[in-house]
N, C-alpha and C positions, 0 to 999 in steps of 0.2 A: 627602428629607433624608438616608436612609440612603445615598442613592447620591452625593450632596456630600460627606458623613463621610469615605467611602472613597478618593475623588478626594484630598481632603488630606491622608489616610495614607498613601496612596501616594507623594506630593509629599515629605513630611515623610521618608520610608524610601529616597527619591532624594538631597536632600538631605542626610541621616545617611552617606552611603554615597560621594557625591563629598567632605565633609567629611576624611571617614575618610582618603581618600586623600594621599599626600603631595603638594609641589611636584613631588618628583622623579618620581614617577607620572603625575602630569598632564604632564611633558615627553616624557615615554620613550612614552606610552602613546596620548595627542591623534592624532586622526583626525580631516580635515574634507573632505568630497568636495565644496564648493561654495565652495574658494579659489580665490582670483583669481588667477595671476602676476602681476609687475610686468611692464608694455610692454617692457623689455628681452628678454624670452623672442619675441617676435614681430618682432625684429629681421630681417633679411635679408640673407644672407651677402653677397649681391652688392650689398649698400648698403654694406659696407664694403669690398667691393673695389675702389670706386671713390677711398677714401681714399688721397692721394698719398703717403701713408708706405705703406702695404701697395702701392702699384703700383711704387716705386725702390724701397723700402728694405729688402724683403725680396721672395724668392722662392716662391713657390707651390708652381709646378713641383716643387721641391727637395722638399716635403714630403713623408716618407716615408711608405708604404701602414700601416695602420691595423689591419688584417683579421686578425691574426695574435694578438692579443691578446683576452681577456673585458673587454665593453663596458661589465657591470657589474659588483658587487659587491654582500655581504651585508647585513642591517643591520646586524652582529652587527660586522662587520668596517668599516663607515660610523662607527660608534661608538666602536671602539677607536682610528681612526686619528684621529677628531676630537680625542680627548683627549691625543692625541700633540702635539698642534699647540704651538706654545710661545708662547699667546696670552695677555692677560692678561684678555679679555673669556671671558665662560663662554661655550660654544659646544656646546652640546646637542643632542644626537642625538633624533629623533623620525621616525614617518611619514611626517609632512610636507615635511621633511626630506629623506631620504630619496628621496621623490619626486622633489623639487627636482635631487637630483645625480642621479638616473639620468633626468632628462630634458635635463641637461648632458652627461651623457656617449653620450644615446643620436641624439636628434635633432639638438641643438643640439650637436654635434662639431666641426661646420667654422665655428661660432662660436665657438667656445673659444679652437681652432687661433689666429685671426686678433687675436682679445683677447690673448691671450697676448701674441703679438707684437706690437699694441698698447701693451700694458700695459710691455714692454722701453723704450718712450719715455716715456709717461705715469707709468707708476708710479714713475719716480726723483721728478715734483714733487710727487706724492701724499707720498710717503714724506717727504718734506723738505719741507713746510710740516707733516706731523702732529708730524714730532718737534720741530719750534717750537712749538707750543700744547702740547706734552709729553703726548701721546695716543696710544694701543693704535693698533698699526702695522695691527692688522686690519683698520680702518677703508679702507684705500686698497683695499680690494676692494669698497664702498660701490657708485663709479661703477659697477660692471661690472652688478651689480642697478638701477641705475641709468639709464644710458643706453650699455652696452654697451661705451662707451670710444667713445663719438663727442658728440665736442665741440660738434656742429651740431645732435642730436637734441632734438628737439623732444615732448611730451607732445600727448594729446588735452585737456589743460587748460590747456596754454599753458607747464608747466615747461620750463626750456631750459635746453643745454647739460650738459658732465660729470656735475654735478651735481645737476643739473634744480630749479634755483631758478625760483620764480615769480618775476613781477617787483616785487611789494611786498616778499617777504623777502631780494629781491638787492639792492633800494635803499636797506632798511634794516641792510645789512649793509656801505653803504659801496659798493656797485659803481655801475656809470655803465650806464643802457640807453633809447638816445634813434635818432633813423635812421639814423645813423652808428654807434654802438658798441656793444654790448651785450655785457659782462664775463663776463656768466655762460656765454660760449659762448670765453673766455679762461681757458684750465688755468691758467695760475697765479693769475691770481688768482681764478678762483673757489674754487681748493682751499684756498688761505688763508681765504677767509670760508667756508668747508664746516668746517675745522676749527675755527675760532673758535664758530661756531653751536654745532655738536657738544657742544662744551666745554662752552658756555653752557647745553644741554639737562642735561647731566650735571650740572653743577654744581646745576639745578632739581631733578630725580629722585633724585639721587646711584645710580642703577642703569643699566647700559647697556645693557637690550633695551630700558627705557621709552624712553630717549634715541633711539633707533633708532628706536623705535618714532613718537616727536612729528616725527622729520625727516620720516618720510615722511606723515603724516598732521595734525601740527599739534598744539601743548599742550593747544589748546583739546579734541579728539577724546579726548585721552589720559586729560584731567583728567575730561570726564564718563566715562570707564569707568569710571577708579580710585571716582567718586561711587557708579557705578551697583555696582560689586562688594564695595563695601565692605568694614568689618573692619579696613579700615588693610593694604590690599594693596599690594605696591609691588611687581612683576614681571610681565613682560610676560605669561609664561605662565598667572598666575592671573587675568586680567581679560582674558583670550583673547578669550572669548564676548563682551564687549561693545564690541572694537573694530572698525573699520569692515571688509569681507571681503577687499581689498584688503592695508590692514596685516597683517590675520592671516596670508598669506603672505608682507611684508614679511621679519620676521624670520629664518623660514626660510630664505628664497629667501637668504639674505645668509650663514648658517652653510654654503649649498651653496656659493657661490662661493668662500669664502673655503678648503671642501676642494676643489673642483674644479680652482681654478688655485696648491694650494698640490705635489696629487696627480694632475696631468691624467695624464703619465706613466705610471705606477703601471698608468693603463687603457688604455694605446695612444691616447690622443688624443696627433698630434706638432701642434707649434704649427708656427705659419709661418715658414718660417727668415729669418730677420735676416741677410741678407749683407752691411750695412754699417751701421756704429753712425750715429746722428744726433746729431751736437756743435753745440748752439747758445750765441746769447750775446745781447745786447741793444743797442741804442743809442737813446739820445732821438731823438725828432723833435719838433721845434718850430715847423714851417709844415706850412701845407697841404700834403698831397701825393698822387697817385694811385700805387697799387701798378701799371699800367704802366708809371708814367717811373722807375719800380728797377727792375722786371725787363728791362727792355729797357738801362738803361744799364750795370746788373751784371752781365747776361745770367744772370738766373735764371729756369727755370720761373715764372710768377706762379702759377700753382698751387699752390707749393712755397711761396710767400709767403703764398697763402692757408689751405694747413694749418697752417703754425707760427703765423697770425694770424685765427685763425676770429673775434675778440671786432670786426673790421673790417668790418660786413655790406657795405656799398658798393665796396669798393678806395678806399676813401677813407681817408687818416689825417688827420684837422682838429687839427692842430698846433696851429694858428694858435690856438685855443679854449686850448687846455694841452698842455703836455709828455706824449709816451702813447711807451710803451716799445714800439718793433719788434722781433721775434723774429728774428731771421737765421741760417745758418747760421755757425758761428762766422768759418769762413774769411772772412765777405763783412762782416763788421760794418768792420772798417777800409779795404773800399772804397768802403765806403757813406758813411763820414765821410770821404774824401779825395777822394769823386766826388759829395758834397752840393750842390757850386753844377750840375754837369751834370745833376745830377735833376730840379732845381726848374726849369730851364731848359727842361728838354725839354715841347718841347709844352705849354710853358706857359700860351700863348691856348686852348689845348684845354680846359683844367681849369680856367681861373682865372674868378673869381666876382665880380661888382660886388657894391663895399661903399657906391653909392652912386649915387641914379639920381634924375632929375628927369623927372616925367609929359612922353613925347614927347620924349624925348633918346633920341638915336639912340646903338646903340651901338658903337662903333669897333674896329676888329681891325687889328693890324698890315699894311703894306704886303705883308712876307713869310711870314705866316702863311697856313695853309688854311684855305678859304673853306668846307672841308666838316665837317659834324659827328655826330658818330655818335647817334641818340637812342634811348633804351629805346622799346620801342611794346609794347604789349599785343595779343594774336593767339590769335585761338580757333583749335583744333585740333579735329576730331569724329576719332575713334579708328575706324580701317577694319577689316577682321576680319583676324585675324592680326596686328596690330599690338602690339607690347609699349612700355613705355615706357625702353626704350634705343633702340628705332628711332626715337621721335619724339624725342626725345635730338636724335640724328645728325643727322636732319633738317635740324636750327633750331640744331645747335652750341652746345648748351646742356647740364647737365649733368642726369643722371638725378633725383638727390637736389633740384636746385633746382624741378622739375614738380613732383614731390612735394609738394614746400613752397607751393608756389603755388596748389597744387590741395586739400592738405588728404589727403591719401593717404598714409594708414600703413602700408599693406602694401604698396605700390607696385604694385598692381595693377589693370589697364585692360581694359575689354570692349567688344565693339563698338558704338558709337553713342555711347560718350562722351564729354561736351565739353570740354573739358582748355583754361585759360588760359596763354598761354609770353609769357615777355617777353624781347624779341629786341631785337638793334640792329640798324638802318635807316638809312644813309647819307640825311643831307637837307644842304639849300641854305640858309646861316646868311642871315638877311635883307640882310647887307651886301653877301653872294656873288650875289643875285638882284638889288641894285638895281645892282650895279656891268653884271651881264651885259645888264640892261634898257637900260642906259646906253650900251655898248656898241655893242649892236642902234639904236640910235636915233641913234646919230653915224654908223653907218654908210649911213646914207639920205642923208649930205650927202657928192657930189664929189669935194666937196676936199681935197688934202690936209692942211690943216690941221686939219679935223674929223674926219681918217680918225686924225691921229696921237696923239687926245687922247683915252685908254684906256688909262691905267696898272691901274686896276684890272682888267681884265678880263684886261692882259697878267700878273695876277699869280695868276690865277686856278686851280685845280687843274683838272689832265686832266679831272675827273669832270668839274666846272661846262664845261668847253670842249666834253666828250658833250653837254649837256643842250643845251647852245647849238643845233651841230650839229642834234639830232633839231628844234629849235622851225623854223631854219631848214627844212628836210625840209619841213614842214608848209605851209610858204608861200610865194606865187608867186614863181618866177624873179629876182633881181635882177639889175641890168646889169652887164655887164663891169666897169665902173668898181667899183663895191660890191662885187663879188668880190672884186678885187686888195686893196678896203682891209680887208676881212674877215680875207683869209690871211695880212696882212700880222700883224693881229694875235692870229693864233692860237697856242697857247702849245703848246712843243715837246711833246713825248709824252713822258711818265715811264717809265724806265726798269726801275723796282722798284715794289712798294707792302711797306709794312709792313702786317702783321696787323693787327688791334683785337678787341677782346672781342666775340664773337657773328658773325665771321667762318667762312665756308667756301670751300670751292673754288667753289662756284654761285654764292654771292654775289661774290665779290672778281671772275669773270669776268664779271658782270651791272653790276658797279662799273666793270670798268677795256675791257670790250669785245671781248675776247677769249674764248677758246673755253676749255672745264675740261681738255679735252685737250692744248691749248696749252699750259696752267699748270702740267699733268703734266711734257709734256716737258719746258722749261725748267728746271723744277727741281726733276729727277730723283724725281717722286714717284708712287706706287701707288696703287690706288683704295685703297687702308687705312692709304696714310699719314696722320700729322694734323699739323694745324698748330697752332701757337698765337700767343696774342697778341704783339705786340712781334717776332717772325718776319720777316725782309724778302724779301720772293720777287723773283725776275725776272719783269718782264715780258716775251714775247716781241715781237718787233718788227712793227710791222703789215704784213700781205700786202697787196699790189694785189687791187681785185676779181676774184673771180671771174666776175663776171657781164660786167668788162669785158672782159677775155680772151676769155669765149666768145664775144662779139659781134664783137672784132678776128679771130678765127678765121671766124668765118661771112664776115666783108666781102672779106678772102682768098680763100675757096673761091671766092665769087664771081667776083671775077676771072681 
C-alpha cells in the first residue's frame, strides 16, 4: 500500500511540474527520439532526375561546389532566423526541428538542390491557388514535406500525387480518379482542393498547427487527442503526446522546409540552375485522343506532355467522356488548335475504340491502315547480380520510376534473385492482319491467275505481317514455280522508315523490321547512348543480298 502511495506521488509531482510549464516551454524544449519523418525524407535523388523538367529545363552540371560553406547552423541562430520569416502562421523553433533542417541541409542537399528548382515551376501554381482561398503563403512548402515536388509520388498507403490525397478525400473534394485520370497527380488542380481543404480544416480548429496537423493524419486522429488531453487544449504542441508518431514529426518537418528553402543559400546548398523558364498555357480537348498523335504531329517530346500532364496515367485524354484541360507549352497551344483535325487523324484505327459490337462480328480495319498493333504484355524480370534498376529500365525501354510503381518499391532498390513485373509493348497480328495473310496463303495454292490476283488485303499488309508470311513459308515444303511467281507478285514493297512507339528499342524495332541494330546505327547516325523516342521516324536501311548466297556463287567459281 505504502509502495502504491508513492507511485501516485510521484505521478501527481510529474504532473504538477509539466503543468507548471508554459506552451512556450513545451515548444522550445520537446525532445522525441522515436519520430517518424514523412516518406518525402527517403525520397532519391536520382528519382527526380529522371523528371523531364530537371533533364531540359535546368542544368546540373552548372551547379556550383558546395564545400566552401558550414553545412550547419546553431539552434540559437535556427530560431532567430525563423522568427525573421514574414509568415503569418507561427513557426516555432524546437529540437525536433532542428533536427528536421540539419538533416536538410546535411544529407538530403542534393534534394533540396533539385526542389528548389522544382519548386521555380511548381511553386508559381501553389502560390496562386493559395491566394484564391486567401491563405498563409507558407503553405506552398506543404508539398515539399509531402511528396518532394513529384507529382507521380505515391505513399506506402496509397496517397498520391503533390499533395498526396488518398482517393476518398480526393473524390470528395471534387477530383476525377478512375484508369484514365487521376487529379490528384494534376498540380493544378490538386493544389486548388489542397487549399480549399486547408481552409476547411482551419475554419474547424480555428488554429494552424491543428489544421496541419488533421491533413496529414485526419480530424478524426486529431479530435481523440484534443479528447484524450483535455482541459480545452487547442495547439498542436500541447496534445503532442497523443498524436499518431508519424504527425508528431508532421509539423516539424514542415517549420524545416519552409527555413530550408526560404535559407538554403545562407548554408551553401546551390539549387539546380534553371537555364530556361517553362511558360505554359491550356487548351480544351473534347475527343478522344492519344498523347502520340500530339507529339508526333507538334513534334513534341511526349515525355514533356507527360510532365506538364501527369493527372493522364494512360496517354490517353478521353475527351469524348468531357472537356479536360491539356497543359502545353505555351508556344504549341495554338498549333494544337489549328493542327486538331491532323491529330485526331493520325493513326486514328490505332487508337479508336468500338462503341458498339454484336457477339461474332468481326471487326473491320481500313484498307489503308496497319494491320499491326502494339499490345502492353506483362514480363517477369529475376534481377542478375550487379543489376540496378536503371539497367533493367534500359533493357525493356521503360522508365525507372514506372518498375518501381509496378513492383511497389520505395526505395528503388533491387538485389539479386528478385522478380520484378515490367509491362512492355509487343508488336502482334490484329486478327484481320492473320485472316487476310491466311487467305492469301490459301489462294496462292490455285494456278491461276485469277486466284493469284485476288489479295488486296494481304497487298495492304505492313512489312512486319509480309516477315511473318515469309518465316511460315520457310517452314514448309517447296512450292512450284507457278505459286512462287503468284506469291512475289503479291508481296508488298519493303518500308523505307519505321516510326517509334512507346516501349521501342533499337533490338526491338531491328527484331520488328529485320535488320541488324548496327544497320539502324549507321543509317541513322546513332551511338550506342543515343535514345530514341516515341513518334521518332528512323530510316530503314536497304536489304543486302544474302550472304550465304554470295559465298556459294564464290565457291561454284573456284570450281571452275
Amino acid at each position: 500500500m505504502k509502495r502504491l502511495l508513492n507511485i501516485i506521488m510521484s505521478g501527481c509531482i510529474a504532473l504538477s511540474a509539466s503543468a507548471a510549464m508554459s506552451i512556450l516551454d513545451i515548444k522550445y524544449s520537446i525532445t522525441d527520439d522515436n519520430v517518424i519523418p514523412p516518406e518525402s525524407f527517403e525520397t532519391l535523388t536520382r528519382e527526380l532526375e529522371e523528371n523531364f523538367y530537371i533533364q531540359n529545363y535546368t542544368d546540373r552540371s552548372a551547379t556550383l561546389p558546395d564545400t566552401a560553406f558550414s553545412t550547419v547552423g546553431t539552434a540559437e541562430e535556427y530560431a532567430d532566423l525563423l522568427s525573421r520569416l514574414p509568415a503569418e502562421m507561427e513557426l516555432p523553433y524546437n529540437a525536433i526541428v532542428g533536427r528536421f533542417i540539419d538533416m536538410y541541409l546535411t544529407k538530403r542537399r542534393s534534394l533540396v538542390s533539385d526542389m528548389v528548382a522544382l519548386h521555380n515551376y511548381y511553386g508559381n501554381i501553389f502560390i496562386e491557388e493559395l491566394i484564391k482561398e486567401h491563405m498563409p503563403l507558407e503553405l506552398q512548402y506543404l508539398p515539399v514535406i509531402e511528396s518532394a515536388l513529384n507529382p507521380n509520388a505515391v505513399s506506402k498507403a496509397g496517397a498520391t500525387g503533390l499533395w498526396q490525397f488518398m482517393p476518398a478525400t480526393a473524390k470528395g473534394l471534387g477530383m476525377e480518379v478512375n484508369s484514365l485520370v487521376d487529379q490528384r497527380r494534376d498540380p493544378r488542380k490538386s493544389s486548388a482542393a489542397a487549399a480549399k481543404y486547408l481552409k476547411q480544416l482551419y475554419e474547424a480548429y480555428g488554429d494552424w498547427s491543428l489544421a496541419i496537423a488533421a491533413y496529414n493524419c485526419g480530424p478524426g486522429n486529431v479530435n481523440k487527442a484534443l479528447r484524450h488531453a483535455g482541459g480545452g487544449k487547442k495547439d498542436f504542441w500541447e496534445i503532442y503526446n497523443f498524436l499518431p508518431s508519424e504527425t508528431r514529426g508532421y509539423l516539424p518537418a514542415f517549420i524545416a522546409a519552409n527555413f530550408v528553402m526560404s535559407y538554403y543559400d545562407r548554408y551553401g546548398v546551390r539549387p539546380t540552375i534553371v537555364k530556361k523558364q517553362l511558360v505554359t498555357d491550356t487548351v480544351q480537348v473534347s475527343q478522344r485522343v492519344h498523347f502520340n498523335q500530339i507529339a508526333e504531329v507538334l513534334n513534341i517530346p511526349i515525355e514533356e506532355i507527360r510532365m506538364l500532364n501527369p493527372q493522364f496515367r494512360k496517354d490517353i485524354i478521353p475527351g469524348n467522356n468531357h472537356p479536360y484541360a491539356l497543359v502545353l507549352p505555351s508556344q504549341q497551344c495554338l498549333s494544337y488548335i489549328m493542327s486538331q483535325d491532323a491529330i485526331l487523324a493520325l493513326d486514328a484505327d490505332l487508337y479508336s475504340r468500338r462503341t458498339y459490337a454484336e457477339p461474332g462480328q468481326r471487326r473491320t480495319v481500313a484498307a489503308d491502315s496497319t494491320l499491326l498493333v502494339d499490345h502492353i504484355v506483362k514480363v517477369t524480370h529475376t534481377v542478375k547480380r550487379g543489376e540496378n534498376i536503371r539497367d533493367i529500365a534500359k533493357k525493356y525501354g521503360v522508365s525507372a520510376t514506372d518498375i518501381k510503381r509496378w513492383n511497389n518499391l520505395k526505395r528503388g532498390k533491387v538485389k539479386s534473385g528478385d522478380v520484378l513485373t515490367i509491362e512492355t509493348m509487343e508488336p502482334g497480328i490484329r486478327p484481320e492482319a492473320l485472316a487476310a495473310l491466311n487467305a492469301g496463303q490459301k489462294s496462292a495454292t490455285d494456278t491461276s491467275s485469277t486466284a493469284a490476283s485476288k489479295q488486296p488485303a494481304a497487298t495492304a499488309a505492313t512489312a512486319a505481317v509480309a516477315q511473318a508470311a515469309t518465316q511460315r513459308k520457310a517452314a514448309e515444303p517447296a512450292a512450284p514455280a507457278a505459286q512462287k511467281t503468284a506469291a512475289k507478285k503479291a508481296e508488298p514493297k519493303r518500308p523505307t522508315t519505321y516510326r517509334v512507339v512507346s516501349g521501342d528499342n533499337l533490338s526491338r524495332i531491328a527484331r520488328k523490321t529485320g535488320v541488324s541494330v548496327a544497320e539502324l546505327q549507321k543509317a541513322n547516325n546513332l551511338t550506342a547512348t543515343s535514345i530514341i523516342r516515341p513518334g521518332q521516324t528512323l530510316k530503314l536501311p536497304a536489304k543486302k543480298a544474302s550472304t550465304a548466297k554470295k559465298t556459294t556463287t564464290k565457291k561454284r567459281k573456284s570450281r571452275k
